[in-house]
C-alpha positions as CSV (number, residue, x, y, z in Angstrom):
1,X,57.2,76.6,-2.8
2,X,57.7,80.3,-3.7
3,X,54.7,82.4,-2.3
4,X,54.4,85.7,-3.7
5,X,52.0,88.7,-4.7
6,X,49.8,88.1,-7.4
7,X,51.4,89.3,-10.6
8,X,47.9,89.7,-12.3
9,X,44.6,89.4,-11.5
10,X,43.4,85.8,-11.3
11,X,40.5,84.8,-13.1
12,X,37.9,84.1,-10.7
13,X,36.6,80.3,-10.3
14,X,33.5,79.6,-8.2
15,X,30.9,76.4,-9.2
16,X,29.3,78.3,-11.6
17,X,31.9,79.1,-13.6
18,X,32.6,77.8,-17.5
19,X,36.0,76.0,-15.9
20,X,33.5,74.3,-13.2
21,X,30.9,73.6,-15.7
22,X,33.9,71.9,-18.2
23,X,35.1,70.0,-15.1
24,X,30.9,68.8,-14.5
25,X,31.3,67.8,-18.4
26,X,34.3,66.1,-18.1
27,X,33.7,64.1,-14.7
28,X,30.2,63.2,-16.5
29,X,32.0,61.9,-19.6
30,X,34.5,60.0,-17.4
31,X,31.5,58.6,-15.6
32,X,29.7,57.7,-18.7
33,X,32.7,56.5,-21.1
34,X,34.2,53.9,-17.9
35,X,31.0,53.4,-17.3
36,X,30.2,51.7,-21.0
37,X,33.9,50.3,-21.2
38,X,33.0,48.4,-17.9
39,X,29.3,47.0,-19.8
40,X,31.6,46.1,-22.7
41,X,34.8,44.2,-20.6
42,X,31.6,42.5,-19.3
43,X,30.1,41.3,-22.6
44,X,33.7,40.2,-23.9
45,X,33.8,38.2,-20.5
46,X,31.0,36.6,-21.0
47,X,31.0,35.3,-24.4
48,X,34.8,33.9,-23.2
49,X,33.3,31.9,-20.9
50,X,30.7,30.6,-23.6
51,X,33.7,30.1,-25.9
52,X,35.3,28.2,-23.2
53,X,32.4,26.1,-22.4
54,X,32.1,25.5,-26.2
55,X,35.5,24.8,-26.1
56,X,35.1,21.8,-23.3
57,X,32.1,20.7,-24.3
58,X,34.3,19.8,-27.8
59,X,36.6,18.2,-25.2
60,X,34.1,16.4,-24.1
61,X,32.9,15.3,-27.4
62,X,36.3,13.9,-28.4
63,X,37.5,12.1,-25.3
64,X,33.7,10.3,-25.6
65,X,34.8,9.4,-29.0
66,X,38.2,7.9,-27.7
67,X,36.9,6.0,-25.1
68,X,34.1,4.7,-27.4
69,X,33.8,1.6,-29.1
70,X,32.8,2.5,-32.2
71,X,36.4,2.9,-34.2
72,X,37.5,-0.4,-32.0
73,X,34.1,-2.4,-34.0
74,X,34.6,-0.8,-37.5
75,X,38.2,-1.8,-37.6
76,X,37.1,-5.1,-36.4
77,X,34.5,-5.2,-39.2
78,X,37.0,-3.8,-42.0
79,X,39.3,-7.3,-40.4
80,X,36.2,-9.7,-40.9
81,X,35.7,-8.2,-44.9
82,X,39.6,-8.8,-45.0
83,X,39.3,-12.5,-43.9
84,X,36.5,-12.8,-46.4
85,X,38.8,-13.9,-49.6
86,X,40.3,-16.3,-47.1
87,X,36.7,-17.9,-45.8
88,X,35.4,-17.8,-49.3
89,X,38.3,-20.2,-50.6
90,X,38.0,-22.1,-47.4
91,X,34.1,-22.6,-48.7
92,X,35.1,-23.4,-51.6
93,X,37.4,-26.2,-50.9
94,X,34.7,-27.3,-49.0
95,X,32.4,-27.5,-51.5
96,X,34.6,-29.1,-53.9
97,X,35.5,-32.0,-51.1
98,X,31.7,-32.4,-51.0
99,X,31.3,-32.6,-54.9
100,X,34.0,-35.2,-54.8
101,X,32.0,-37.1,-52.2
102,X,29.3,-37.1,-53.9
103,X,30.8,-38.4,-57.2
104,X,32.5,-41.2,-55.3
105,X,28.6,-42.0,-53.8
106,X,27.2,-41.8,-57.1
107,X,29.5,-44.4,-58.3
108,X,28.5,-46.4,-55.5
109,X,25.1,-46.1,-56.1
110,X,25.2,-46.8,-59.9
111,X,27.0,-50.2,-59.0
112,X,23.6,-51.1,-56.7
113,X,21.6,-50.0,-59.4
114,X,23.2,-52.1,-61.8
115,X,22.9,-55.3,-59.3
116,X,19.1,-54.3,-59.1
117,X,18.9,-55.1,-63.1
118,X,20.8,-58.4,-62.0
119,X,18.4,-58.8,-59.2
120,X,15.8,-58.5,-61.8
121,X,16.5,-60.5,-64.5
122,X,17.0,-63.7,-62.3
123,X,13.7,-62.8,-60.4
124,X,12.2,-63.0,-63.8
125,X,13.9,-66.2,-64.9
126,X,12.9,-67.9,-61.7
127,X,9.4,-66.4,-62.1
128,X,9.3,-68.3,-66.0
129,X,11.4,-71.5,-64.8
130,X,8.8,-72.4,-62.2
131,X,6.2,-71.5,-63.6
132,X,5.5,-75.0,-64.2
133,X,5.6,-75.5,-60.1
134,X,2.4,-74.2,-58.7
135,X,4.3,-73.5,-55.0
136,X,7.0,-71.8,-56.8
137,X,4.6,-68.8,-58.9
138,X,3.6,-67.0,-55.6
139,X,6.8,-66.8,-54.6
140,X,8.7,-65.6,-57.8
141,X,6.4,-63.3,-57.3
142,X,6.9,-61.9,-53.9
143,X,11.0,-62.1,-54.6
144,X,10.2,-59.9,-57.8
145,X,8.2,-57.4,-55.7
146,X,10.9,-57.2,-52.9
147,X,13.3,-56.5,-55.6
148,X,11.2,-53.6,-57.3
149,X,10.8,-52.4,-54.1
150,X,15.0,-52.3,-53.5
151,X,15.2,-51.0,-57.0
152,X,12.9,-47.8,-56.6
153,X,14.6,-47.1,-52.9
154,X,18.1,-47.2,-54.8
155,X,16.7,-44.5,-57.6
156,X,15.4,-42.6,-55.0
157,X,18.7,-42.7,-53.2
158,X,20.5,-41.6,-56.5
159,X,17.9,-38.9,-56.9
160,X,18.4,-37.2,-54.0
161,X,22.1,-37.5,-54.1
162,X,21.7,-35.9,-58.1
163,X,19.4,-33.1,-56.5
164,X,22.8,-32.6,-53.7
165,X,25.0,-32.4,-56.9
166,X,23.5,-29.8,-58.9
167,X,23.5,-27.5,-55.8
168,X,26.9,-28.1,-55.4
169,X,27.9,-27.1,-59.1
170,X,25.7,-24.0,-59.0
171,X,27.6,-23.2,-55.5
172,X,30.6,-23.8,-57.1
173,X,30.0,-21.8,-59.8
174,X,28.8,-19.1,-58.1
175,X,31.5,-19.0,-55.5
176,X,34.2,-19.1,-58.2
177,X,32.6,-15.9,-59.6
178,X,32.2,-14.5,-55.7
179,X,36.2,-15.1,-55.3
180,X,37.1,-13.2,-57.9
181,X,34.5,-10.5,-56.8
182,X,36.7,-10.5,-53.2
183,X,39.6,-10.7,-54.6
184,X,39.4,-7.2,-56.5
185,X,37.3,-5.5,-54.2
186,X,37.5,-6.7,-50.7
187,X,41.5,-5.4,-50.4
188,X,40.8,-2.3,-51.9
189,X,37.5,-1.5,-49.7
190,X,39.1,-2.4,-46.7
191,X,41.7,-0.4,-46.8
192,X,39.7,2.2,-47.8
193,X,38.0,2.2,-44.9
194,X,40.7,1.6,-42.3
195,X,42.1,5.1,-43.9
196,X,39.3,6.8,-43.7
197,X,38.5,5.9,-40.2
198,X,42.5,6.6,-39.5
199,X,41.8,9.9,-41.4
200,X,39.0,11.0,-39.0
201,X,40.7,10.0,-36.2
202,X,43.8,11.7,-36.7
203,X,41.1,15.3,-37.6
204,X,39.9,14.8,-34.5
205,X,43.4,14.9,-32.3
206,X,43.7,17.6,-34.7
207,X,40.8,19.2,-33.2
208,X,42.0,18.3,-29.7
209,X,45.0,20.3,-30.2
210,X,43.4,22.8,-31.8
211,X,41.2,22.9,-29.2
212,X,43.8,23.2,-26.2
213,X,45.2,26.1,-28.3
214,X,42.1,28.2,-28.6
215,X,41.5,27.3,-24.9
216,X,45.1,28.7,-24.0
217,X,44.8,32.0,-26.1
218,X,41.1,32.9,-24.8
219,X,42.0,31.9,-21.1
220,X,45.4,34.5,-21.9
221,X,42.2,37.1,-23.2
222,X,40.4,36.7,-19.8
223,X,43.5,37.8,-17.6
224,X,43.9,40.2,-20.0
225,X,40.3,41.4,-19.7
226,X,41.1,41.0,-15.5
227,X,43.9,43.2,-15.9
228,X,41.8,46.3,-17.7
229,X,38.9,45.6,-15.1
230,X,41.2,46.5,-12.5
231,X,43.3,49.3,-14.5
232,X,39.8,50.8,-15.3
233,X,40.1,51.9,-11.2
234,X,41.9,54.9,-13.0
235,X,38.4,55.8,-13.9
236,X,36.8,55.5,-10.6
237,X,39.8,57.3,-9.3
238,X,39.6,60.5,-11.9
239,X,36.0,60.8,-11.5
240,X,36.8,61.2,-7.4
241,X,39.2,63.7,-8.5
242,X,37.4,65.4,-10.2
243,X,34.5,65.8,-7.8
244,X,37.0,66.8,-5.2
245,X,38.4,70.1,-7.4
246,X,34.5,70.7,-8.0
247,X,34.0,70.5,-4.1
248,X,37.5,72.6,-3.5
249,X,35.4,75.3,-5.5
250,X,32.4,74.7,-3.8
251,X,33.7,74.8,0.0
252,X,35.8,77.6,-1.4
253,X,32.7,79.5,-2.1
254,X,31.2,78.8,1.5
255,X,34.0,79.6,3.4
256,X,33.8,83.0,1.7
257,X,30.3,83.6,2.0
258,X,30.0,82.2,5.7
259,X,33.6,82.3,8.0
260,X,35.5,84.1,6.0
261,X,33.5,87.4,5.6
262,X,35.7,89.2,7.0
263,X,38.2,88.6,4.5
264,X,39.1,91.8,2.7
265,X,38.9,91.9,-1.1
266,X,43.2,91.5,-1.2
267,X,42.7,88.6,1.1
268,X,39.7,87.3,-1.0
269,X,41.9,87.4,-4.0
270,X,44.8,85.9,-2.7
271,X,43.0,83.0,-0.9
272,X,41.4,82.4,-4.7
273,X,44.7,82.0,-6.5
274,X,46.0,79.7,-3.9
275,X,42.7,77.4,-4.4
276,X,43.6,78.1,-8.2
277,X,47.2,76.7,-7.8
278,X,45.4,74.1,-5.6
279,X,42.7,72.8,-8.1
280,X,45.3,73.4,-11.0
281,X,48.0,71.3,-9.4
282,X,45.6,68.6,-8.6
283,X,44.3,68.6,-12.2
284,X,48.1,68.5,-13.4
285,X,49.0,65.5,-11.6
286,X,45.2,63.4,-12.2
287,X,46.5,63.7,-15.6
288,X,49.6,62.4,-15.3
289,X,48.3,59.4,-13.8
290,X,45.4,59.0,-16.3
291,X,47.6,59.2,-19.3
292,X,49.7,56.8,-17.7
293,X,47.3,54.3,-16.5
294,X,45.2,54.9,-20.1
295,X,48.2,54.1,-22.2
296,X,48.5,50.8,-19.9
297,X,44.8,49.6,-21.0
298,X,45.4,51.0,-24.5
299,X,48.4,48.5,-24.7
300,X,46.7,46.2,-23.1
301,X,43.2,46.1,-25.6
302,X,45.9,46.4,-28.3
303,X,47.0,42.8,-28.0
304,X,43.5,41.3,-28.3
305,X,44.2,42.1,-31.5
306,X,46.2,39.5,-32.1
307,X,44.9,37.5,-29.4
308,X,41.7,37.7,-31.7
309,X,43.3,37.1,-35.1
310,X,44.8,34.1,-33.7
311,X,41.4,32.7,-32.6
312,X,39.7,32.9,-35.5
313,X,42.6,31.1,-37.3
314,X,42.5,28.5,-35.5
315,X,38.7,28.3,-35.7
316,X,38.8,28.3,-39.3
317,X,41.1,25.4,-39.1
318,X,38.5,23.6,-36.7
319,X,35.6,24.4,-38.9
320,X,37.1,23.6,-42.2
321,X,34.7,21.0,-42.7
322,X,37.2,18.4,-42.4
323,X,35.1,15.7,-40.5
324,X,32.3,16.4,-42.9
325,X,34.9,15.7,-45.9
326,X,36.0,12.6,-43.9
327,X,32.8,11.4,-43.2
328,X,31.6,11.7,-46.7
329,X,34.5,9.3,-48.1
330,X,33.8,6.5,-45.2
331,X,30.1,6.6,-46.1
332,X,31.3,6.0,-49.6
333,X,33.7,3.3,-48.5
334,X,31.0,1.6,-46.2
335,X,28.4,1.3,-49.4
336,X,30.8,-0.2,-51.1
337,X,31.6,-2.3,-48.1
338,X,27.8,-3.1,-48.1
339,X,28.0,-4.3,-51.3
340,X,30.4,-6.6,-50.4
341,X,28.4,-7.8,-47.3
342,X,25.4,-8.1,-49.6
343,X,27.4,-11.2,-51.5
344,X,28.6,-12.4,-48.7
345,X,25.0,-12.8,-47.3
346,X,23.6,-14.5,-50.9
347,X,27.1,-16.6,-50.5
348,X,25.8,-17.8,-46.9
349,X,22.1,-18.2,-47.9
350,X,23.4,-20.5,-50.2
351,X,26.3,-22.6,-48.4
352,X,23.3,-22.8,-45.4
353,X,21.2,-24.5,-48.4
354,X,23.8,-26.5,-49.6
355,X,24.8,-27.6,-46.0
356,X,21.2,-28.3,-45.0
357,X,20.5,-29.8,-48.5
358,X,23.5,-32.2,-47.5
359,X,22.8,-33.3,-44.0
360,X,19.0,-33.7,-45.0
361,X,20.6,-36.1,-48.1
362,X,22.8,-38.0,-45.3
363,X,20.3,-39.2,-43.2
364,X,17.5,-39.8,-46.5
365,X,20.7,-41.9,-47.8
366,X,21.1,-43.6,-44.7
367,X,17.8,-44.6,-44.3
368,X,17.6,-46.1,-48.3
369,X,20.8,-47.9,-46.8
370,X,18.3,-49.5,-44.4
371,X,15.5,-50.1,-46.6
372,X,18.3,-51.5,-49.5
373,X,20.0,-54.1,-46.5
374,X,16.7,-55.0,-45.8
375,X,15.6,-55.7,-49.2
376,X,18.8,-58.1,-49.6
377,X,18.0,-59.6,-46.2
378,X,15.0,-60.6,-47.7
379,X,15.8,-61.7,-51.0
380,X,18.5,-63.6,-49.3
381,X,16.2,-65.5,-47.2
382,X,13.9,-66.1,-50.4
383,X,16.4,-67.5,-52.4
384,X,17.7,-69.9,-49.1
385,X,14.0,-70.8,-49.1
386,X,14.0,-71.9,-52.9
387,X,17.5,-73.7,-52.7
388,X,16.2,-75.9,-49.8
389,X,12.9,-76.8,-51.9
390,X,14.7,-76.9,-55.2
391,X,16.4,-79.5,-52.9
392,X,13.5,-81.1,-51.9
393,X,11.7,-81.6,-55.6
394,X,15.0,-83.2,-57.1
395,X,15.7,-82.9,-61.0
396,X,12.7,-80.8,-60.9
397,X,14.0,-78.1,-58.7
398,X,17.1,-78.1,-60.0
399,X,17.2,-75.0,-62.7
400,X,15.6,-73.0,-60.4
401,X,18.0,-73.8,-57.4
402,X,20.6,-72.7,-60.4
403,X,19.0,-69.3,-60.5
404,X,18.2,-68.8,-57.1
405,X,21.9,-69.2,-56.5
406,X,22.8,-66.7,-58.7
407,X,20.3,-64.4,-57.2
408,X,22.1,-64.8,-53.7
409,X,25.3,-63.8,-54.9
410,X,24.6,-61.0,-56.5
411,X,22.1,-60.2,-53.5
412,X,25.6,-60.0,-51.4
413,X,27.2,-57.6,-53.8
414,X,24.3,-55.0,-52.5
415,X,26.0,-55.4,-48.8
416,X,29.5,-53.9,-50.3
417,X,27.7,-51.1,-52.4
418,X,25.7,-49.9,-49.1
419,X,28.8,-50.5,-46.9
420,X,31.0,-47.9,-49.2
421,X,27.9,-45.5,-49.4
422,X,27.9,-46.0,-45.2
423,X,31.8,-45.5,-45.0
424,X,31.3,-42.5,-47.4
425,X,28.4,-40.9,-45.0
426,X,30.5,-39.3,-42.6
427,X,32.7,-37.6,-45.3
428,X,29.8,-36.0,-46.9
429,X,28.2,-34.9,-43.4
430,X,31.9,-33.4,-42.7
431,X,31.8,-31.7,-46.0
432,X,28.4,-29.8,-45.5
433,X,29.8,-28.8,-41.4
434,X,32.4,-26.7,-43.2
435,X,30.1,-25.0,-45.4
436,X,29.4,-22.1,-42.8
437,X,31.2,-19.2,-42.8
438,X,34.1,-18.8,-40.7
439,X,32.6,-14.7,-40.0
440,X,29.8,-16.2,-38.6
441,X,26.5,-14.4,-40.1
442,X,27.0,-11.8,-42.4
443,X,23.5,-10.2,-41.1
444,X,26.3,-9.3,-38.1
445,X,29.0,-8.1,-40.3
446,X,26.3,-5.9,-41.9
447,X,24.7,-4.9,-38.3
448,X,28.4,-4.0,-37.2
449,X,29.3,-2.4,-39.5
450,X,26.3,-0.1,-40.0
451,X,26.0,0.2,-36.2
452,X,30.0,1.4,-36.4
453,X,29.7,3.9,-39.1
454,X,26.3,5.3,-37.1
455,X,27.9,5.8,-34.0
456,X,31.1,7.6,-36.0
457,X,28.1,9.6,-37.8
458,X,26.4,10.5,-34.8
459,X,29.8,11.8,-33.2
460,X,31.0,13.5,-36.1
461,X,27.3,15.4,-35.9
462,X,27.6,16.1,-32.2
463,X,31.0,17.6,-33.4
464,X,30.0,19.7,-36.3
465,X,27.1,21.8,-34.4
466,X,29.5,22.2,-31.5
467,X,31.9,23.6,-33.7
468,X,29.0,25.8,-35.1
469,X,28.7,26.9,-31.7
470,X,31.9,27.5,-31.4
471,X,32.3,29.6,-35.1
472,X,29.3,31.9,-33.7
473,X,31.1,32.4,-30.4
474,X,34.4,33.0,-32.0
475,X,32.6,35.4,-34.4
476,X,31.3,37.5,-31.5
477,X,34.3,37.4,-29.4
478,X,36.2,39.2,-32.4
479,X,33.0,41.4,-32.7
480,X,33.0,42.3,-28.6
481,X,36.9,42.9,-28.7
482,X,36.9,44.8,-31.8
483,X,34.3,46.9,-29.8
484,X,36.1,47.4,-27.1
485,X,39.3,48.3,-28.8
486,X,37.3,51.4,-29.5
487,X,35.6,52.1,-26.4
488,X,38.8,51.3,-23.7
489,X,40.8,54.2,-25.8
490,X,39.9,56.5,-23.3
491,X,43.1,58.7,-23.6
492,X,42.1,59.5,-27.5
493,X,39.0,61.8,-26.4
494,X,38.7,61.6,-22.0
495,X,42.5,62.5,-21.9
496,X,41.9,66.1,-24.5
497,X,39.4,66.7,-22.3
498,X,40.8,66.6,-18.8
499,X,44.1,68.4,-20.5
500,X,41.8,71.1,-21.6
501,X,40.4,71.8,-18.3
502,X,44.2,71.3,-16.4
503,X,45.2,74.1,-18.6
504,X,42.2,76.5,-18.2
505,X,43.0,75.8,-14.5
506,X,46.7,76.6,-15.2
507,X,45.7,79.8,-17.0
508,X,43.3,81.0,-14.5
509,X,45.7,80.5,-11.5
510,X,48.6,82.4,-12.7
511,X,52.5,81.8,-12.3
512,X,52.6,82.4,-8.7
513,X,51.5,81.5,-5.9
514,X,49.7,84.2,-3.8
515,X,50.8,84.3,0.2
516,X,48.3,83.6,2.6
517,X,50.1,83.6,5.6
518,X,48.5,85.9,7.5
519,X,45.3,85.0,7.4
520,X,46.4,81.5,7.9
521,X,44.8,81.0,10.8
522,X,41.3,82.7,9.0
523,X,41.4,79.9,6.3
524,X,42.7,76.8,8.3
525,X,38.6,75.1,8.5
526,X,38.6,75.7,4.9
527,X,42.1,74.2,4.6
528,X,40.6,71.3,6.9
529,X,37.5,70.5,4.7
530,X,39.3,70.7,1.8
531,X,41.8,67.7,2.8
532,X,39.4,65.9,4.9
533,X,37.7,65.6,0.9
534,X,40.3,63.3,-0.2
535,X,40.3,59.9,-0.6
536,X,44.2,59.2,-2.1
537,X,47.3,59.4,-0.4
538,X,48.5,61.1,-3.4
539,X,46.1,64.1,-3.3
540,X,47.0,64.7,0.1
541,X,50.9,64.8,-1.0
542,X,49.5,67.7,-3.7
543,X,47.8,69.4,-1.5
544,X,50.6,69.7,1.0
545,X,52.7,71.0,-1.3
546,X,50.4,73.7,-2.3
547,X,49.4,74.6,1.3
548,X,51.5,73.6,3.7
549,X,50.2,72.2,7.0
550,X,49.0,75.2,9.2
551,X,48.9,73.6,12.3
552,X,48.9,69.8,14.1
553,X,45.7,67.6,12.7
554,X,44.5,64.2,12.8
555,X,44.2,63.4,8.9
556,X,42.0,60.6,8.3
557,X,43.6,56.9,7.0
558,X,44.6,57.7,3.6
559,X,43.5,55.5,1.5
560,X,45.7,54.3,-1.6
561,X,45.0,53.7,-5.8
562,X,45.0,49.8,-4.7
563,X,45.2,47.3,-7.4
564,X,42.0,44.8,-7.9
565,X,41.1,42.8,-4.8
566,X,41.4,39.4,-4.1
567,X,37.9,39.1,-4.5
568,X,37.3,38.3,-8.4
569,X,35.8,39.8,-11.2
570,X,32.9,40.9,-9.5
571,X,34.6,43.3,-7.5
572,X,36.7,44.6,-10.2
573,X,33.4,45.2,-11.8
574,X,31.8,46.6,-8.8
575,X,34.7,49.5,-8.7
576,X,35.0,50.2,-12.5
577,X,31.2,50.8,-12.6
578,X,31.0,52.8,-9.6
């Protein structure tokens, strides 16, 4: 260091100077603009963490949607309307087995009704041949009942199995129409919605992905913010500094005005511009360090700018409305759908009827089989009866034993009529058992598939107003960053300043350093309180270059511009904010 005389008189610098009232203004402004930068990184950090929890509560939302049930049950739905051509035909065949069973009755029953006409007529004649035979009237009489009686069982039986006949054709007429119907529609709306349910699923690993994205950049924008938390130390640090030229001044000022007294005017002077060169060099080198560390946050805040950007692109991609649009075209797909289902139901009201209608015509034909063997039991017995009378009265009895013989035979025929309708029975129950439905109830196919689509809808609605969440967040965390772009440039106005007052310090001190080594000894407390005022390792290395060390102290630990502590955010705030 060259000490010399003072080559012109030194401005002089005490607290209540301009220079110490710049250096109040600027250490204020430090205060206040780190101060606010600190309230700001705290805001951007706290609606990251609400973007993140948006963020996993979207995670959330989708891997409930994965491990749901409610895509497995629609595409087992859209399956069961794709097997619906297939039943339909199946119910058709059956129907048309069962019409041919019925026909093959029918002409069963029409060859017993014809043998009841039979049965008739030679009641009648046996009724008119012994009529001159007192014990045969009653008795014609009672075979002519029995045989009515067969006769209106046997229509009965036919009119039941007509009744069975005509629901079968209206069945099969309306089914024929119904196949068709499937056959154009049910293809076309089930793949309809197995797309659209593909479609949403593939939007929503879309948002996954999306989602993993935004996650990555805003947990990049946190360490980022971590990073200016702890460069904003600079602003702690420059506000110490400053305070520590103010003090310099101030013990400066009570070192004259109490121990050094006796310091002549010369002395007074010199002692001032070595202060000067002091205050001036510390100034110099805060400013190095604060346009240094400045430009590092500056750099720093300027890549939220893209970090930003890139947030609310991919937001925009998540909030395009997407799983509304998709939702929109499975909703249309499912009313078609339910159209669908609403046929199929009619189709099974109507097979159920049919089927019942069937069985309930089984076992009424059954029990006419009864009644009609019965009847030819009877008659059969009757006309045995006559033949052994006939027998008995001789040539009187003999054009009745005639008839009566006649009425036997064609008695029998009724046993192979109700034997073929018998045999015919289980073909017909058979028939009506394959009437249901191979999907089961179609109130089920409806109930899936409107409980499916629900659960999709309520998803997709848990999803939109987390992405509106997520919009509003994303909206603020460009608003917070684009704040703090302009309130972390402290260089742009804080740096002028403390430039300013570095070179009103320059300017008051002079070129040279005055020599105070003979009063060395004089100024060596105020040498002491000066250094003992530091709290940096570097100001001490400033100040020892100014004023050498006069004679053998214990300096205090030094302590260093250490980067942020171990101990998280809080205490990065805790040392930006002062």
């Amino acid at each position: 260091m060259k000490h010399g005389a003072v080559s012109a008189q030194p401005t002089i610098l005490t607290a209540g100077t301009d220079v110490s009232r710049t250096l109040e203004t600027a250490r204020s402004q430090v205060e206040e603009r780190f101060l606010e930068g600190g309230t700001v990184l705290l805001s951007v950090m706290d609606v990251l963490n609400r973007l993140l929890n948006s963020l996993d509560n979207i995670t959330k939302a989708l891997d409930n949607n994965e491990s749901s049930n409610a895509d497995a049950d629609l595409r087992a739905t859209v399956e069961s309307l794709t097997a619906l051509p297939v039943t339909e035909q199946a119910r058709q065949n059956a129907l048309t087995v069962l019409a041919q069973t019925g026909s093959d009755l029918h002409k069963h029953i029409a060859e017993m009704q014809e043998t009841m006409r039979y049965l008739r007529t030679f009641a009648v004649t046996v009724k008119i041949t012994g009529a001159g035979l007192p014990e045969f009237a009653g008795f014609a009489q009672e075979i002519l009942e029995r045989i009515y009686s067969g006769t209106e069982e046997v229509n009965r039986f036919a009119g039941h199995l007509d009744s069975l006949q005509k629901e079968v054709k209206v069945a099969l007429s309306f089914g024929v129409n119904l196949s068709k119907s499937y056959s154009e529609t049910v293809p076309a709306v089930a793949s309809a919605l197995r797309q659209d349910a593909q479609k949403i699923a593939g939007h929503r690993q879309n948002l996954g992905a999306i989602a993993r994205d935004v996650g990555a950049i805003a947990r990049g924008v946190q360490s980022k913010v971590a990073s200016t938390l702890s460069a904003l130390q600079i602003g702690d640090i420059t506000r110490q500094r400053i305070e520590h030229v103010q003090s310099s001044f101030a013990l400066l000022d009570e070192f004259l005005d109490g121990d050094g007294k006796s310091l002549d005017a010369d002395q007074r002077e010199r002692l001032r511009n070595v202060i000067n060169h002091l205050t001036a060099a510390q100034m110099a080198d805060m400013c190095t360090d604060f346009h240094r560390d400045s430009q590092n946050v500056v750099q720093t805040i300027k890549s939220f700018s893209h970090d930003t950007h890139e947030i609310m692109k991919l937001r925009d991609q998540m909030g395009g409305g997407g799983e509304n649009n998709f939702m929109r075209a499975l909703e249309s797909s499912v009313s078609a759908a339910h159209e669908i289902v609403k046929q199929v139901d009619a189709a099974t009201r109507q097979a159920d009827q049919v089927s019942q209608s069937t069985l309930g015509t089984a076992a009424k034909l059954l029990e006419s089989i009864g009644n009609i063997r019965s009847v030819k039991t009877d008659i059969n017995y009757m006309a045995l009866n006559t033949n052994l009378r006939c027998s008995r009265l001789g040539e009187e009895g003999k054009s009745i034993n005639v008839v009566t013989a006649e009425l036997r035979i064609f008695a029998s025929k009724l046993d192979d009529s109700a034997d073929s309708i018998v045999n015919g029975l289980p073909a017909l129950e058979a028939a009506a058992g394959n009437m249901a439905p191979a999907t089961g109830n179609s109130g089920g196919l409806a109930e899936n598939l409107t409980a499916a689509v629900g659960s999709i809808r309520s998803a997709a609605n848990m999803m939109e107003e987390e992405l509106k969440v997520l919009a509003e967040h994303g909206r603020e965390v460009a608003s917070k960053i684009t704040l703090m772009i302009g309130k972390l440039d402290f260089e742009h106005d804080l740096g002028e300043t403390l430039a300013r007052c570095a070179t009103v310090l320059e300017d008051a001190a002079g070129q040279e350093i005055a020599s105070i080594d003979d009063i060395a000894e004089a100024v060596a407390p105020l040498d002491r309180k000066i250094f003992k005022l530091y709290t940096m390792v570097q100001e001490r290395h400033v100040h020892r270059h100014i004023i050498p060390q006069m004679e053998d102290e214990a300096a205090p630990t030094p302590v260093a511009a250490a980067p942020a502590s171990a101990g998280g955010d809080e205490d990065l705030f805790a040392d930006a904010l002062f």
